[in-house]
C-alpha positions as CSV (number, residue, x, y, z in Angstrom):
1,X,69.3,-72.2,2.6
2,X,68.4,-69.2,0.3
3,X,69.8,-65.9,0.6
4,X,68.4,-62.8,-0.5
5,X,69.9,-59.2,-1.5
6,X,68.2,-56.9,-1.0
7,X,68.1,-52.6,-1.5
8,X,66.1,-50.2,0.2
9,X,64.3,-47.5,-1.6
10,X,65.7,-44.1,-1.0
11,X,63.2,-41.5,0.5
12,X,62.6,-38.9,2.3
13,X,59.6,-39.8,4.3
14,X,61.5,-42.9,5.0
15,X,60.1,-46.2,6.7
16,X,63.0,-47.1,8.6
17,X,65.4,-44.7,11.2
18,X,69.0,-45.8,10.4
19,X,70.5,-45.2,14.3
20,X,71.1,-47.7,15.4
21,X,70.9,-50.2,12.7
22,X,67.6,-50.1,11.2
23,X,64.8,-49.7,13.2
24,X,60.9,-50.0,11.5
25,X,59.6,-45.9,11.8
26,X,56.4,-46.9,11.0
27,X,54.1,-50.0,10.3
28,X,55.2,-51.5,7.1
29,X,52.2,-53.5,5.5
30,X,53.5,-57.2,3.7
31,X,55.0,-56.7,0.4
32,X,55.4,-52.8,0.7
33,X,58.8,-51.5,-0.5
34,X,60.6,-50.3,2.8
35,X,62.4,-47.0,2.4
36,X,65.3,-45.1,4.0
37,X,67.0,-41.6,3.4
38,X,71.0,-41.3,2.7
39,X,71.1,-37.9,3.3
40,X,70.0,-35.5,6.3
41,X,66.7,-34.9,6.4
42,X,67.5,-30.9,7.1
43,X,68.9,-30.7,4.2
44,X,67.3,-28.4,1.4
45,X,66.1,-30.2,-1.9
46,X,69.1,-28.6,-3.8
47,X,71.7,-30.0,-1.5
48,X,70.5,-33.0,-1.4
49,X,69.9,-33.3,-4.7
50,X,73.5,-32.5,-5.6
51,X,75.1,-35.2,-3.1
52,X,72.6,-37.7,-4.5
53,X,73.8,-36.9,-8.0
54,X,77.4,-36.9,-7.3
55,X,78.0,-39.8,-4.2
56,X,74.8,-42.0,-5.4
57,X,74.6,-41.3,-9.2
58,X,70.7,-40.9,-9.0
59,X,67.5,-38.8,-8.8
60,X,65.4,-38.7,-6.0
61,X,61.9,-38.6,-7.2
62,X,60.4,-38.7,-3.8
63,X,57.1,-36.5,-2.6
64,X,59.4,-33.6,-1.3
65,X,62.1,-34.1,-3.3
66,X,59.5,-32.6,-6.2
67,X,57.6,-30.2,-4.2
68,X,59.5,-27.3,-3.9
69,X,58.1,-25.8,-0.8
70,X,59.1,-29.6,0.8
71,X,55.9,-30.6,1.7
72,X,55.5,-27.1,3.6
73,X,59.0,-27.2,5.6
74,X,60.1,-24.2,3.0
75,X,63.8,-25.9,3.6
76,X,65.0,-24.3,0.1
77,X,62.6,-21.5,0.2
78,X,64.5,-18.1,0.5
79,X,62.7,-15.0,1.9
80,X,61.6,-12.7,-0.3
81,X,63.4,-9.2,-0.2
82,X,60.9,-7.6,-2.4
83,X,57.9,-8.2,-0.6
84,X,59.1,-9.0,2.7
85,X,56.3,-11.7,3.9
86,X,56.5,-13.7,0.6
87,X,59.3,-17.1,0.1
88,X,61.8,-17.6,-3.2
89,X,60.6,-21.0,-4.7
90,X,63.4,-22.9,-6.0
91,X,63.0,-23.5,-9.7
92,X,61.4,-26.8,-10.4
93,X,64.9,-28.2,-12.3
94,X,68.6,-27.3,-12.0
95,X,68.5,-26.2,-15.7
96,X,65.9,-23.4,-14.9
97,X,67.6,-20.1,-13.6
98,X,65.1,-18.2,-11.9
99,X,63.8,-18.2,-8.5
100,X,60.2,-17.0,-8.0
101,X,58.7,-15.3,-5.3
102,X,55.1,-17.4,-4.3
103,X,53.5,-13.9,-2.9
104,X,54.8,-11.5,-5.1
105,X,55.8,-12.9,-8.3
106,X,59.2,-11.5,-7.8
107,X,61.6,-13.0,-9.8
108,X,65.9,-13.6,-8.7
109,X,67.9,-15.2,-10.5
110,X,69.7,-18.7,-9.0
111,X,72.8,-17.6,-9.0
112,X,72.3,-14.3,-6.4
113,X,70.1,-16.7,-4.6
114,X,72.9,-19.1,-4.5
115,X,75.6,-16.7,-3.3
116,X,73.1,-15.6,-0.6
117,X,73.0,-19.1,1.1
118,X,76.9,-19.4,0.4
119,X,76.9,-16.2,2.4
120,X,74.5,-17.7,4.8
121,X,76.5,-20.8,5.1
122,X,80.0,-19.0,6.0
123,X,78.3,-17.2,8.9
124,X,77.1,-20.4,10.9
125,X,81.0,-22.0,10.4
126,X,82.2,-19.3,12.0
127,X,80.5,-19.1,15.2
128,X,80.8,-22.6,16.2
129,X,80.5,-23.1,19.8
130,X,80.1,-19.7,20.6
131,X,76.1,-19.5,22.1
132,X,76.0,-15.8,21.9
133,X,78.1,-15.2,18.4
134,X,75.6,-18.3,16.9
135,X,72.3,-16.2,18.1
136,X,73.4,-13.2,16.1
137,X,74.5,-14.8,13.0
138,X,70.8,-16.8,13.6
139,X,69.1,-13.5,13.3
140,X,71.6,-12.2,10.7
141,X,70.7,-15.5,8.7
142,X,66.7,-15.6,9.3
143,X,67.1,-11.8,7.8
144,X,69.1,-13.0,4.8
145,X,67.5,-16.3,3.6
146,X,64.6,-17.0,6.0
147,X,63.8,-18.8,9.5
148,X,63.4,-21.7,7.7
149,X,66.1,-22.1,5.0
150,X,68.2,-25.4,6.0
151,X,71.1,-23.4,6.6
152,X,69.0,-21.6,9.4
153,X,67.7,-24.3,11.0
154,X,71.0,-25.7,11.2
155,X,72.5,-22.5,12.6
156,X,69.8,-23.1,15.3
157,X,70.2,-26.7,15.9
158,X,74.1,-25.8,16.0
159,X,73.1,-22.7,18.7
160,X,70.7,-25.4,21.3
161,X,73.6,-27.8,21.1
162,X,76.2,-25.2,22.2
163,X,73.9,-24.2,25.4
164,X,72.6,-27.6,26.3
165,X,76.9,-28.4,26.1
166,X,77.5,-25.4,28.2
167,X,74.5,-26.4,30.8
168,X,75.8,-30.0,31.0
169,X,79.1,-28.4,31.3
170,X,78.3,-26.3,34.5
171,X,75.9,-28.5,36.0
172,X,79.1,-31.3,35.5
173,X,81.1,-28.3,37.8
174,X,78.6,-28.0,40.5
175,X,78.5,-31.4,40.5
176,X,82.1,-32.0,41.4
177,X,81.4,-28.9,43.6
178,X,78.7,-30.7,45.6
179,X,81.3,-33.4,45.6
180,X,84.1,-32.0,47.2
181,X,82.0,-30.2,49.4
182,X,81.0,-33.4,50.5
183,X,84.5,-34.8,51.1
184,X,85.5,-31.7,53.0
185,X,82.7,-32.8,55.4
186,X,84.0,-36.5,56.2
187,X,87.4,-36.0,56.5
C-alpha cells in the first residue's frame, strides 16, 4: 500500500473550510492544487502578512494578499483624513513607508498609520462584552480608520456576538420563566 504526503497551498480564497476537518468549499477540478488559509480571513494584509512571516516562515503571494485594496474588501485601507471620502492604500511592500490616499493623493506616513490602528485596536479590547460601550467605540473606530478596516469589522462582529449572547441569554430566562410557571400550575 502506498502512502502519500501531502501539503495544501496556502490561500486566501481558499478551496477547502477547515471547521470541521476539511470540508471541499468549492468544486475542485482533477489535478488542481487544493488550497486553505492559516490565518483569519478578516484579517488585514499586513497582519496577516506578519504572522505568516513569523509562525510560517513564508510569503503569501495570493490574489489579495498583493492587491492592496483586498480584492475590494479595503480590510487594510484606512480612511482618509484629508479628503474625507477617499481610503489610505497600504504601501505595496513593508520596506515602503508611505501610505497613499486613492482619491486624493494624500500621502501619511506608515508609522502614524500604524499607531492609528494600534489606537483602534485598544479601543475594541476594552469594551468586550459590553453591547452599548462596543457600539461607541464602533463609531469611534469607523471615524478613526474606516467601516471597513479589519479592526472595525472585528469591533462589529465582537458587538453582534455580545447582543445575540445577551438575547440568547434572556430568552434562556423566560424560558425557565415559562417553566416554572408551568410547574406552579400542576402542583
Amino acid at each position: 500500500m502506498k502512502s502519500h504526503a501531502t501539503f495544501m497551498i496556502y490561500c486566501l480564497i481558499p478551496d477547502t473550510n477547515k471547521d470541521p476537518g476539511f470540508l471541499q468549499a468549492r468544486n475542485i477540478p482533477k489535478g488542481e492544487a487544493i488550497t486553505n488559509t492559516y490565518t483569519p480571513v478578516l484579517w488585514g494584509n499586513r497582519a496577516r502578512a506578519a504572522y505568516l512571516a513569523s509562525s510560517k516562515l513564508f510569503t503569501c503571494r495570493c490574489e489579495r494578499c498583493l492587491d492592496p485594496r483586498e480584492l475590494g474588501s479595503h480590510l487594510s485601507s484606512v480612511r482618509c483624513r484629508q479628503c474625507q471620502g477617499g481610503v489610505l492604500l497600504p504601501p505595496s511592500s513593508p520596506a515602503e513607508t508611505v501610505w497613499q490616499c486613492e482619491s486624493c493623493g494624500e500621502n501619511v506616513a506608515a508609522a502614524a498609520v500604524e499607531a492609528m490602528v494600534r489606537a483602534a485596536a485598544t479601543m475594541a479590547k476594552g469594551a468586550v462584552g459590553d453591547a452599548e460601550e462596543l457600539q461607541a467605540v464602533v463609531c469611534q473606530m469607523t471615524r478613526l480608520v474606516g467601516e471597513c478596516h479589519y479592526v472595525t469589522v472585528g469591533a462589529k462582529h465582537s458587538l453582534v456576538e455580545t447582543i445575540m449572547a445577551g438575547r440568547l441569554h434572556g430568552e434562556r430566562e423566560r424560558e425557565r420563566e415559562r417553566e416554572r410557571e408551568r410547574e406552579g400550575l400542576f402542583t
